[in-house]
C-alpha positions in Angstrom: -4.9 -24.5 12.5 -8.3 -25.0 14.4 -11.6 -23.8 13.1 -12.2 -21.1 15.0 -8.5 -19.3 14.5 -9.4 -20.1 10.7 -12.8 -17.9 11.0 -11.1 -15.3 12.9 -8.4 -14.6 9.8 -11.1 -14.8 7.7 -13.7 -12.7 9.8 -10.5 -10.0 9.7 -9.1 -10.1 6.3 -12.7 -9.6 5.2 -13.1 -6.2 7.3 -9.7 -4.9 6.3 -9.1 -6.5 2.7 -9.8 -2.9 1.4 -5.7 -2.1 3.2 -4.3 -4.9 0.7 -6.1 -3.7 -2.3 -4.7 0.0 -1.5 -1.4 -1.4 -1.3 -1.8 -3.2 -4.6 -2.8 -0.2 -6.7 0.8 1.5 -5.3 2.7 -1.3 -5.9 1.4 -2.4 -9.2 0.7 -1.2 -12.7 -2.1 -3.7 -14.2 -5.1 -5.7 -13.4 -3.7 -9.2 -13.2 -0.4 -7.8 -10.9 -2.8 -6.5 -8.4 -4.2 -9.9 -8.2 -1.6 -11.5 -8.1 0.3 -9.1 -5.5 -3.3 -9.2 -3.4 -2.9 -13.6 -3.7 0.3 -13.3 -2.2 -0.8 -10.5 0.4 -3.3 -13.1 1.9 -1.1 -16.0 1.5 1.2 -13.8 3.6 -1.0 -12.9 5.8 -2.1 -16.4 6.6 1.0 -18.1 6.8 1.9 -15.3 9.4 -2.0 -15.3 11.1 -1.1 -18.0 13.8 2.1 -15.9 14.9 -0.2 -12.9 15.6 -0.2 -11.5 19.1 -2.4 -9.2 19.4 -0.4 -6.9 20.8 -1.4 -4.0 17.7 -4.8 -3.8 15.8 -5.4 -6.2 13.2 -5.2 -3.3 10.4 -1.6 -2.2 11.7 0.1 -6.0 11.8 -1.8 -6.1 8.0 -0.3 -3.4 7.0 3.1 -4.5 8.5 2.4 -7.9 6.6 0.8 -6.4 3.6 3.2 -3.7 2.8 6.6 -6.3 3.6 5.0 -8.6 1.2 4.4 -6.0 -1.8 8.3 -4.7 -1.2 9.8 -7.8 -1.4 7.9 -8.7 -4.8 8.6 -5.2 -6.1 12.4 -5.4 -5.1 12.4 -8.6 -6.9 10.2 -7.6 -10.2 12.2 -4.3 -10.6 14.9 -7.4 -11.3 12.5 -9.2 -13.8 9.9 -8.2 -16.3 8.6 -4.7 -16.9 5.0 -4.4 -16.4 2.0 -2.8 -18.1 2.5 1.4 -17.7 -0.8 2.7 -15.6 -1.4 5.1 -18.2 -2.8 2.5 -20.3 -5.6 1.0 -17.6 -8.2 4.6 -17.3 -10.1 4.7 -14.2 -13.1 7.1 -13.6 -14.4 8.4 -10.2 -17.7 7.5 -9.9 -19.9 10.1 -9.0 -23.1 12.5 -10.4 -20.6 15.6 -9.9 -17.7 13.8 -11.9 -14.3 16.5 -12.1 -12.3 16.1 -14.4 -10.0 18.3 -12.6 -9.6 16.0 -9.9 -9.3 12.8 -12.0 -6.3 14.7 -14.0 -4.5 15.3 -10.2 -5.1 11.9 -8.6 -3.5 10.6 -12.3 -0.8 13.5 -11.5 -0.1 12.3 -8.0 -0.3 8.6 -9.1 2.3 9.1 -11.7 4.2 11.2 -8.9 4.3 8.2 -6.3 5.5 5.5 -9.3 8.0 7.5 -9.1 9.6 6.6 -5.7 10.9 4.4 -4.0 9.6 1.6 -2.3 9.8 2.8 1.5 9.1 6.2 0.2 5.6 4.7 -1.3 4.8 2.9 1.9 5.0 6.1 4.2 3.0 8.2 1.0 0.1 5.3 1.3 0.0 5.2 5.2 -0.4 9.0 5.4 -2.6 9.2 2.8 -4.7 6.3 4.8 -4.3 8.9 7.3 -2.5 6.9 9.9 -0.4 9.4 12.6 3.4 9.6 12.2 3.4 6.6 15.6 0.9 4.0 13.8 3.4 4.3 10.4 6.8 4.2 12.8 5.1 1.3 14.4 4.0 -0.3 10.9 7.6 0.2 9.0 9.7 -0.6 12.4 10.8 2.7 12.3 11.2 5.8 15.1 8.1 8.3 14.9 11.5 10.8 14.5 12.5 9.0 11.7 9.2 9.1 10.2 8.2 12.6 9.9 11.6 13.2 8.6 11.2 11.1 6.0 7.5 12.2 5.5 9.0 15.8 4.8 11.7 14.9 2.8 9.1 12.7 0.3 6.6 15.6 0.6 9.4 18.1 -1.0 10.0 14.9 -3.5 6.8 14.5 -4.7 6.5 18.7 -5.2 9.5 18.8 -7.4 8.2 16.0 -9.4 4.4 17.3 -10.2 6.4 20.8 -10.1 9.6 20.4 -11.4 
Protein backbone atom coordinates (compact mmCIF):
# COMPACT_ATOMS: atom_id res chain seq x y z
CA UNK A 1 0.00 0.00 0.00
CA UNK A 2 1.65 3.46 -0.99
CA UNK A 3 2.26 6.20 1.44
CA UNK A 4 -0.24 8.42 0.71
CA UNK A 5 -3.35 5.68 0.68
CA UNK A 6 -1.66 4.73 4.13
CA UNK A 7 -2.10 8.58 5.58
CA UNK A 8 -5.43 8.77 4.09
CA UNK A 9 -6.73 5.54 6.44
CA UNK A 10 -5.02 6.96 8.97
CA UNK A 11 -6.12 10.74 8.47
CA UNK A 12 -9.89 8.92 8.49
CA UNK A 13 -9.76 6.37 11.23
CA UNK A 14 -8.46 9.22 13.30
CA UNK A 15 -11.61 11.53 12.60
CA UNK A 16 -14.13 8.70 12.99
CA UNK A 17 -12.43 6.31 15.62
CA UNK A 18 -15.08 7.70 18.08
CA UNK A 19 -17.82 5.11 15.56
CA UNK A 20 -15.55 2.05 16.66
CA UNK A 21 -15.34 2.91 20.18
CA UNK A 22 -19.39 3.26 20.27
CA UNK A 23 -19.65 0.02 18.67
CA UNK A 24 -17.32 -1.49 21.24
CA UNK A 25 -19.20 -0.38 24.36
CA UNK A 26 -22.43 -2.31 22.67
CA UNK A 27 -20.74 -5.16 21.86
CA UNK A 28 -18.65 -5.70 24.88
CA UNK A 29 -18.79 -6.01 28.61
CA UNK A 30 -15.07 -5.00 29.92
CA UNK A 31 -12.20 -2.87 29.43
CA UNK A 32 -9.78 -5.27 27.81
CA UNK A 33 -12.82 -6.71 25.27
CA UNK A 34 -13.26 -3.22 23.99
CA UNK A 35 -9.69 -3.23 23.16
CA UNK A 36 -9.48 -5.96 21.79
CA UNK A 37 -12.83 -5.73 19.65
CA UNK A 38 -11.52 -1.95 18.74
CA UNK A 39 -7.76 -3.99 17.55
CA UNK A 40 -9.73 -5.98 15.36
CA UNK A 41 -12.18 -3.11 14.21
CA UNK A 42 -9.00 -1.33 12.71
CA UNK A 43 -7.29 -4.34 11.57
CA UNK A 44 -10.71 -4.76 9.69
CA UNK A 45 -10.84 -1.71 8.61
CA UNK A 46 -7.38 -1.68 7.06
CA UNK A 47 -7.35 -4.94 5.55
CA UNK A 48 -10.61 -3.74 3.73
CA UNK A 49 -9.19 0.25 3.27
CA UNK A 50 -7.62 -0.41 -0.24
CA UNK A 51 -11.06 -2.03 -1.53
CA UNK A 52 -12.84 1.34 -0.56
CA UNK A 53 -14.62 3.10 -3.33
CA UNK A 54 -15.79 5.96 -2.31
CA UNK A 55 -18.88 5.54 -3.35
CA UNK A 56 -20.47 6.22 0.59
CA UNK A 57 -18.83 8.54 3.31
CA UNK A 58 -16.04 7.27 5.11
CA UNK A 59 -18.22 7.03 8.49
CA UNK A 60 -21.01 4.81 6.64
CA UNK A 61 -18.38 2.03 4.92
CA UNK A 62 -16.89 2.23 8.86
CA UNK A 63 -19.76 1.54 10.26
CA UNK A 64 -20.48 -1.20 7.62
CA UNK A 65 -16.89 -2.59 8.44
CA UNK A 66 -17.05 -1.81 12.14
CA UNK A 67 -20.35 -3.15 13.01
CA UNK A 68 -19.62 -6.75 10.57
CA UNK A 69 -16.51 -7.09 12.47
CA UNK A 70 -18.08 -6.70 16.15
CA UNK A 71 -21.02 -9.36 15.01
CA UNK A 72 -18.88 -11.86 13.75
CA UNK A 73 -16.75 -11.82 17.12
CA UNK A 74 -19.85 -11.64 19.22
CA UNK A 75 -21.59 -14.61 17.16
CA UNK A 76 -18.45 -16.44 17.85
CA UNK A 77 -17.80 -15.37 21.73
CA UNK A 78 -21.50 -16.08 22.58
CA UNK A 79 -19.89 -19.83 21.53
CA UNK A 80 -16.82 -19.32 23.92
CA UNK A 81 -16.11 -17.70 27.16
CA UNK A 82 -18.54 -15.57 29.21
CA UNK A 83 -17.22 -12.19 29.81
CA UNK A 84 -17.08 -9.72 32.68
CA UNK A 85 -21.03 -8.49 33.45
CA UNK A 86 -21.11 -4.38 32.82
CA UNK A 87 -22.49 -3.99 36.07
CA UNK A 88 -19.24 -4.49 37.61
CA UNK A 89 -17.14 -1.63 35.44
CA UNK A 90 -19.22 1.97 36.94
CA UNK A 91 -19.00 4.75 34.71
CA UNK A 92 -19.86 8.39 35.73
CA UNK A 93 -21.06 11.33 33.36
CA UNK A 94 -18.77 13.94 33.74
CA UNK A 95 -20.34 17.06 34.33
CA UNK A 96 -20.80 20.13 37.19
CA UNK A 97 -24.66 19.27 37.07
CA UNK A 98 -24.06 15.40 37.46
CA UNK A 99 -27.91 13.43 37.60
CA UNK A 100 -28.07 10.66 39.08
CA UNK A 101 -31.23 10.19 37.47
CA UNK A 102 -29.85 10.02 34.16
CA UNK A 103 -26.85 7.88 35.06
CA UNK A 104 -29.47 5.21 36.55
CA UNK A 105 -31.43 5.30 32.88
CA UNK A 106 -28.51 5.24 30.48
CA UNK A 107 -27.42 1.94 33.02
CA UNK A 108 -31.30 0.97 32.42
CA UNK A 109 -31.16 1.35 28.72
CA UNK A 110 -27.61 -0.26 28.57
CA UNK A 111 -28.75 -3.28 30.44
CA UNK A 112 -31.91 -3.13 27.99
CA UNK A 113 -29.73 -3.33 24.68
CA UNK A 114 -27.44 -6.40 26.23
CA UNK A 115 -30.33 -7.79 26.05
CA UNK A 116 -30.78 -8.15 22.26
CA UNK A 117 -29.69 -9.46 19.58
CA UNK A 118 -26.92 -8.68 17.54
CA UNK A 119 -28.70 -6.96 14.37
CA UNK A 120 -31.21 -5.63 16.81
CA UNK A 121 -28.07 -3.76 18.66
CA UNK A 122 -26.71 -2.54 15.44
CA UNK A 123 -30.01 -0.70 14.28
CA UNK A 124 -30.42 0.57 18.43
CA UNK A 125 -26.58 2.16 18.01
CA UNK A 126 -27.12 3.66 14.50
CA UNK A 127 -30.37 5.46 15.58
CA UNK A 128 -29.09 6.44 18.60
CA UNK A 129 -25.94 7.91 16.45
CA UNK A 130 -28.85 9.50 14.83
CA UNK A 131 -28.33 8.19 11.35
CA UNK A 132 -31.90 8.29 9.09
CA UNK A 133 -33.64 4.97 8.46
CA UNK A 134 -31.60 5.16 4.44
CA UNK A 135 -27.91 5.65 6.03
CA UNK A 136 -28.74 2.40 8.48
CA UNK A 137 -30.50 0.39 5.37
CA UNK A 138 -27.45 1.38 3.50
CA UNK A 139 -24.99 0.41 6.43
CA UNK A 140 -26.69 -3.18 7.42
CA UNK A 141 -27.48 -4.04 3.45
CA UNK A 142 -30.90 -3.81 4.27
CA UNK A 143 -34.27 -1.97 2.57
CA UNK A 144 -35.09 1.50 4.33
CA UNK A 145 -38.73 -0.71 4.61
CA UNK A 146 -37.06 -3.26 6.29
CA UNK A 147 -35.43 -0.99 8.62
CA UNK A 148 -38.04 1.02 10.22
CA UNK A 149 -39.88 -2.11 10.71
CA UNK A 150 -37.40 -3.58 12.50
CA UNK A 151 -36.67 -0.19 14.34
CA UNK A 152 -40.36 -0.36 15.62
CA UNK A 153 -40.44 -3.79 16.49
CA UNK A 154 -36.95 -3.28 18.78
CA UNK A 155 -38.46 0.01 20.10
CA UNK A 156 -41.58 -2.12 21.57
CA UNK A 157 -38.64 -4.75 22.69
CA UNK A 158 -36.69 -2.53 24.51
CA UNK A 159 -40.12 -0.99 26.33
CA UNK A 160 -41.20 -4.35 27.58
CA UNK A 161 -37.80 -4.98 28.88
CA UNK A 162 -37.22 -1.61 30.98
CA UNK A 163 -41.16 -2.04 31.50
CA UNK A 164 -42.00 -5.42 31.64
Amino acid sequence: MDKELEHQFITNLEKHQNIAHKICRIYTNDQDSHKDLFQEITIQLWKAYPKFRGEAKFSTWMYRVALNTAITLYRKKKRGIKTQDFDSVHFKIKSEEYDGEVEENLKLMYAAISELNDIEKALVFLYLEEKNYREISETLGITEVNARVKMNRVKTKLKSIINP
